[in-house]
N, C-alpha and C positions, 0 to 999 in steps of 0.2 A: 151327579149324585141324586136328583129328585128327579122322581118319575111323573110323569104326564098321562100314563099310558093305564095305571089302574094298580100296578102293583106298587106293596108297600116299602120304602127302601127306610130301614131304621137309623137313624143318626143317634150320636152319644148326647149330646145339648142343644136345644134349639133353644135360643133368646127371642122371643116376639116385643117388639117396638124398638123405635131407633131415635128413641131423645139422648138425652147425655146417659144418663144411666145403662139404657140396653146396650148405647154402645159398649161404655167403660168396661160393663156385665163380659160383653161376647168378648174383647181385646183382654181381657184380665184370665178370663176362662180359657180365655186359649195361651194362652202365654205360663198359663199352669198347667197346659200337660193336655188338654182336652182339646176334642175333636167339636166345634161348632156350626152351626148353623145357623146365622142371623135373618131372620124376618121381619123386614122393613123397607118402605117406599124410601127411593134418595129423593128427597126435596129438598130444594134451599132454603134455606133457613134466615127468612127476613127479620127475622124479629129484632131488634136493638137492644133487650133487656141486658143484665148483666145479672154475675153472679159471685160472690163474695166466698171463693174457696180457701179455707181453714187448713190449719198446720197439716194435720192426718190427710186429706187429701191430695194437697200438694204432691205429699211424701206419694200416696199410690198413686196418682198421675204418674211422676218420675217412673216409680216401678216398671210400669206396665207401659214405658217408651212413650205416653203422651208431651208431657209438661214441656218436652224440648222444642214442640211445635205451636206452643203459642206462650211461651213465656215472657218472651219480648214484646209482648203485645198489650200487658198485665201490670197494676197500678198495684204496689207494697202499701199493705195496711201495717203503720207501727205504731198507731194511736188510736182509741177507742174511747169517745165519749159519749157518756150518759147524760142528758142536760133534761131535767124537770120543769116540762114547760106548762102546766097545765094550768096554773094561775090558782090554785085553792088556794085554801089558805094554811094547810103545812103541805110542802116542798122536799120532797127529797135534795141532799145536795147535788153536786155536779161531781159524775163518777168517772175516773181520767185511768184506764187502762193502759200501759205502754211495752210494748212486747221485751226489750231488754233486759225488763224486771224478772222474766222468766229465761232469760238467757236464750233469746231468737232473734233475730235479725228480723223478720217481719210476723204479724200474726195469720198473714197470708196475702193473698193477691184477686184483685177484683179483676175479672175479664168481660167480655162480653160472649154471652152465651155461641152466636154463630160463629163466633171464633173459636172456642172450645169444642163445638160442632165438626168445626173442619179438621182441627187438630185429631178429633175421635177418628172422622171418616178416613183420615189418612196412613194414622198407625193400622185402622182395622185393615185397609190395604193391603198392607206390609205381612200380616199372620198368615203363614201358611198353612194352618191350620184354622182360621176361619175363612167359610164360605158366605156369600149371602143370596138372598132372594129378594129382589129388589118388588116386594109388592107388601099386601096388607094381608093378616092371619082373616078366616071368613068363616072357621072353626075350628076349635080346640078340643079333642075329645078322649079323658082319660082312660087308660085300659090298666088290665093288670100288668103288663109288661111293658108297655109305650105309650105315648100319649097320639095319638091319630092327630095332624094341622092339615088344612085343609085352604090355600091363601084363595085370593079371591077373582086370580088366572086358571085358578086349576091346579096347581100345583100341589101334591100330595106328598106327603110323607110321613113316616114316627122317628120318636125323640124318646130316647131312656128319661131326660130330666128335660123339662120347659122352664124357661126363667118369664114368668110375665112382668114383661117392664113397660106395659103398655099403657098403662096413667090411671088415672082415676077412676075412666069408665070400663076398669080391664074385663079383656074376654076370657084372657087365663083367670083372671080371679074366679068370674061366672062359672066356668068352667070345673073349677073345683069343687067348689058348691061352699066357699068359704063368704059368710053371710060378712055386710060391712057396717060399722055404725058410722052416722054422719051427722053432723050437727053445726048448720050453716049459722054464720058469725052473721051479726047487722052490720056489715064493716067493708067497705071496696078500694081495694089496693091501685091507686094510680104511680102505674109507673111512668122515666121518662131520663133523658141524659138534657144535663144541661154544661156548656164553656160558661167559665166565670173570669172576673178582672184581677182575684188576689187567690196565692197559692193553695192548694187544701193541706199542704204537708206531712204526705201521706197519712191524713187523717181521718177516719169513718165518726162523722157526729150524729149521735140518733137524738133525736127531741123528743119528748114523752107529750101529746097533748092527751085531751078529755077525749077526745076520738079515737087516738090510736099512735104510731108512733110515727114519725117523718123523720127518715136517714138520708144521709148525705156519704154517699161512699167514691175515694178517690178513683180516678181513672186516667190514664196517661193524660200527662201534659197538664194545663190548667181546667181539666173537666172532670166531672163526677158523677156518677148516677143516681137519681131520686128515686124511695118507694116511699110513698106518701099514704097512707093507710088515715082512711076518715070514714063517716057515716055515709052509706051509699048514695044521699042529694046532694053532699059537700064535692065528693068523688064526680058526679056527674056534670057539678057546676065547673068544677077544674078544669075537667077534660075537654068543656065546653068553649074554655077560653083561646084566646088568639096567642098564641106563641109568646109574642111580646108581655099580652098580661099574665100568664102562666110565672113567665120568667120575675116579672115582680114580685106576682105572689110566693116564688120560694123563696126569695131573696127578703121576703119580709118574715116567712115563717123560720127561715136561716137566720135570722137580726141578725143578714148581712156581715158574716163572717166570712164570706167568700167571695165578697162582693156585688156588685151587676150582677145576674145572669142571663143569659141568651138560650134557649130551648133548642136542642140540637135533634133533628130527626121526628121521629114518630112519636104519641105516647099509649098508653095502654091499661085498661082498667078489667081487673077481673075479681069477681067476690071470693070472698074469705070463707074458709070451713075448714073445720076440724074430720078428721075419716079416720075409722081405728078398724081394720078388718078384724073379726075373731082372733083369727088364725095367720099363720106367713107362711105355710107351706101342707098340701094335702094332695093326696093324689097323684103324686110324680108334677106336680106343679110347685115354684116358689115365685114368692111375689119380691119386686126390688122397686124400689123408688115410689112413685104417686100408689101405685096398685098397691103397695105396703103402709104408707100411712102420705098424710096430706095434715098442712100446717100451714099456719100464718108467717108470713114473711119475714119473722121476728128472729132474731138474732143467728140469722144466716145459715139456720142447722137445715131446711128442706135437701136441698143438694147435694149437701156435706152429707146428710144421712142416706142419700141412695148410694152413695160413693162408698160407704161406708160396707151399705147391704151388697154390694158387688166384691169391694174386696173381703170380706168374710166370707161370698159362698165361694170364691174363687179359690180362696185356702182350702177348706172345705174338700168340695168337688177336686181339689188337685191333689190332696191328700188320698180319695177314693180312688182316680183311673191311677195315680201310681203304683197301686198296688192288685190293678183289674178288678175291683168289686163294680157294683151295679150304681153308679151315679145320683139315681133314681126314687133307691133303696129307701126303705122306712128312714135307716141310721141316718141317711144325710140329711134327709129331710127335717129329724128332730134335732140334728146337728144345728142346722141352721137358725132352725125359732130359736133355739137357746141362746143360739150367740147373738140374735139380734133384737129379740123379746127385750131386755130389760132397757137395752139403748132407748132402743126406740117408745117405749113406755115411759121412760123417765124423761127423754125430751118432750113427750106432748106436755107430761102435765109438766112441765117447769114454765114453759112457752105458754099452756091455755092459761095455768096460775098469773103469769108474767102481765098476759093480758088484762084478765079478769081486774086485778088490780088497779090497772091505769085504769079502765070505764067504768069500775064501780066507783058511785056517788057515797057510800056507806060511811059513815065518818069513821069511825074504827078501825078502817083499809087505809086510810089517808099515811096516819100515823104509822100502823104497822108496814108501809110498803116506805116511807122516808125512812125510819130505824133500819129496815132490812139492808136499804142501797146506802143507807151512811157508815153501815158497820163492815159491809165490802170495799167503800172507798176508802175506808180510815186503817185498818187493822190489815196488815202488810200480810201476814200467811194467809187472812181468809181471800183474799185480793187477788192472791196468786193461784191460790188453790181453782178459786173461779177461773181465773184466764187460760189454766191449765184443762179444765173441764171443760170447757164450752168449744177448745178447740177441739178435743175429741175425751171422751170416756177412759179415765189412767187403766182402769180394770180391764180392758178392751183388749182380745189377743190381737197382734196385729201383724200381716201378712206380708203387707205393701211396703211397709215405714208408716 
């Protein structure tokens, strides 16, 4: 299907990058009707991180034949707590979320990212309808009818619609000419998986400090994954330590609710930023995951929101080829910003708000952010209303489940 030789062969979607998103992107799009063409290196994916996927995801995983290749592999969150650890002197209380309150059996499942990886790589196998290129995009060039990719063997071709799911520093974005705001946090996220001596029972605990916030999320068996979010010399003292002291220090910053712990595998620190592009779609180009916005590791929405931006354009785009229009078209294009505009908008600010509050010293904030998380622990509708919202958006049309 893609030519070497000079001449242009047009495809109906090409997806450029192959993290979890491009894939879900190209496996969702094809699985609605459309003809794909995925652009990405296969690399193994060492990384140990993990990722904490929420109700609505789950549901499109399942959809789109992932979820049955790595669900056994996946640690049930059914309890979520808030613990104010900051030491001022007012305290929000201790905010205890429990998924049965809203009638779920879990409020999701933490997995580790390369297993979700493989699960992706394997359903994309399976679509007969998607193709791939197993290399990197080396130009993206919009036209009025196609978008000209150009990867970086030589491989040429056009695409009615590009999905750029190629992260942060996207080339689809570039490419559109959709300008991005960014506005880097003082703040560096160490992650890291740690086995411990007492059970987590299926329970995600986030700690609120003056830095930032340090979660504790369940992982089969007696382990859990850490994202420990501090001041970037705190971050580097951590990362710096010997397995053994690492493992003390969550174990101290935990006050030992889960006991010991023992530091399993790698760990990994990367800075914190906020990124709001203008725009999400211009040119026969849309952006889905990091390329569409970038967030702090705060209450587990990054992920869940590319997942999110895949199954809405996948509805979308599968509503357009079933009826042969143009993919590409203005209409889908503004289709899309609409449906993802306000999501995505209202999770940064709740997330930058969420933060802002814990690091600001302001007296004023102290009180107003203990009122705000004491009148969600206490008051049964606002409680659920939140549990319900943070898994996904109730106004939200939804495609997957």
């Amino acid at each position: 299907m893609i030519d070497h030789s000079g001449k242009h062969q047009i495809q109906q979607i090409a997806v450029v990058g192959g993290g979890p998103v491009g894939l879900a992107a190209a496996v969702a799009l094809a699985s609605a009707g459309a003809k794909v063409t995925l652009v990405a290196r296969k690399a193994p994916y060492a990384d140990n991180r993990t990722t904490a996927l929420l109700g609505a995801s789950i549901g499109f995983l399942d959809g789109i034949g992932v979820w049955q290749h790595c669900a056994d592999k996946a640690a049930a969150l059914k309890v979520m707590r808030l613990v104010d650890d900051t030491g001022r002197l007012v305290r929000a209380p201790e905010v205890k979320f429990t998924c049965d309150e809203i009638g779920r059996d879990a409020f999701g499942y933490n997995t580790e990212n390369r297993l979700l990886i493989a699960a992706l790589e394997q359903r994309a196998s399976e679509c007969a309808s998607l193709s791939r290129i197993d290399d990197d995009a080396e130009s993206v060039t919009p036209g009025d009818l196609a978008v000209d990719i150009v990867t970086k063997r030589g491989a040429r071709f056009k695409a009615q619609l590009v999905v750029g799911s190629d992260g942060r520093h996207s080339l689809c974005r570039e490419a559109a000419g959709i300008a991005v705001q960014r506005r880097d946090l003082e703040q560096t996220a160490l992650t890291f998986n740690v086995s411990h001596t007492r059970p987590h029972r299926d329970t995600s605990t986030e700690f609120h400090t003056p830095s930032g916030p340090c979660v504790f999320v369940p992982l089969p068996g007696q382990c859990s994954s850490v994202v420990w979010v501090s001041r970037p010399d705190e971050a580097a003292r951590l990362h710096a330590l010997s397995d053994a002291e690492l493992g003390r220090e969550a174990e101290r910053q935990s006050h030992s609710i889960l006991g010991a712990m023992n530091v399993e595998g790698e760990r990994f620190t990367f800075p914190l930023s906020i990124e709001r592009p203008a725009r999400l779609a211009a040119q026969r180009i849309v952006l889905a995951g990091e390329s569409a916005h970038v967030l702090p590791p705060i209450g587990a929405q990054g992920l869940n929101m590319g997942l999110r931006d895949a199954a809405d354009l996948a509805g979308i785009v599968g509503d357009c080829v079933a009826i042969g229009d143009d993919p590409g078209s203005e209409s889908v294009l503004a289709s899309y910003e609409r449906s993802r505009k306000a999501d995505i908008a209202t999770r940064t600010f709740a997330i930058d708000l969420a933060n802002r509050s814990l690091l600001s010293d302001f007296l004023p904030v102290q009180p107003a952010r203990a009122i705000g998380l004491g009148l969600i622990g206490s008051i049964g509708p606002l409680r659920r209303l939140a549990m319900r919202e943070g898994l996904s958006p109730s106004w939200r049309r939804s495609f997957f489940g």
